[in-house]
N, C-alpha and C positions, 0 to 999 in steps of 0.2 A: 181867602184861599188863593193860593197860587196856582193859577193852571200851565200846564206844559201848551209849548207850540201846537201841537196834535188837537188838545183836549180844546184849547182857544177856538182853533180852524172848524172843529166838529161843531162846538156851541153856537159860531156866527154861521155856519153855513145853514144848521139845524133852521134857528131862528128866521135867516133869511128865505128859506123856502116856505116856513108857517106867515112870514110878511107877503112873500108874492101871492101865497093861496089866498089874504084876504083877512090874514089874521090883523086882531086892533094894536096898533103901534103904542108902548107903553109912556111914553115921554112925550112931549112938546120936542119938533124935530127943527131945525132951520129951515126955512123957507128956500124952494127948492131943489131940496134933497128928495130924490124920487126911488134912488137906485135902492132895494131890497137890502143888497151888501152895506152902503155906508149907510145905512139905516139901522141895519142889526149890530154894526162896529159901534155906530152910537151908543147904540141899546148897551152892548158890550161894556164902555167906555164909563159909563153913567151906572152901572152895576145894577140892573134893572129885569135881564133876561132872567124869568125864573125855570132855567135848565140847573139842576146841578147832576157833579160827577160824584159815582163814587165808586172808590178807588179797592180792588184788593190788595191786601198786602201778601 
C-alpha cells in the first residue's frame, strides 16, 4: 500500500511515541540508534509497524 506524506508522518510519529513509552522494538536495530524517530523510520522502512490506514472513499 502506498501511503501519502500525512498518513507516513502519522504512522512514524504514532509508532515512535509507543517506542518512547516502552513499547518492544519489532526488528534487530543498528547498534546505536537510540532515537525513538529513526527507530520507528526503520520499523517504517522494513515494513514491520503493524498500524494500518483505512481510507474512506
Amino acid at each position: 500500500m502506498r501511503y501519502t506524506r500525512f498518513e507516513k508522518a502519522r504512522i512514524i510519529g504514532a509508532r515512535a511515541l509507543q517506542i518512547s513509552m516502552g513499547a518492544p522494538i519489532l526488528i534487530s536495530i543498528p547498534e546505536g540508534m537510540l532515537d525513538p524517530v529513526e527507530i520507528a523510520m526503520f520499523e517504517f522502512r522494513e515494513d514491520v509497524i503493524p498500524i494500518t490506514v483505512i481510507r474512506e472513499n
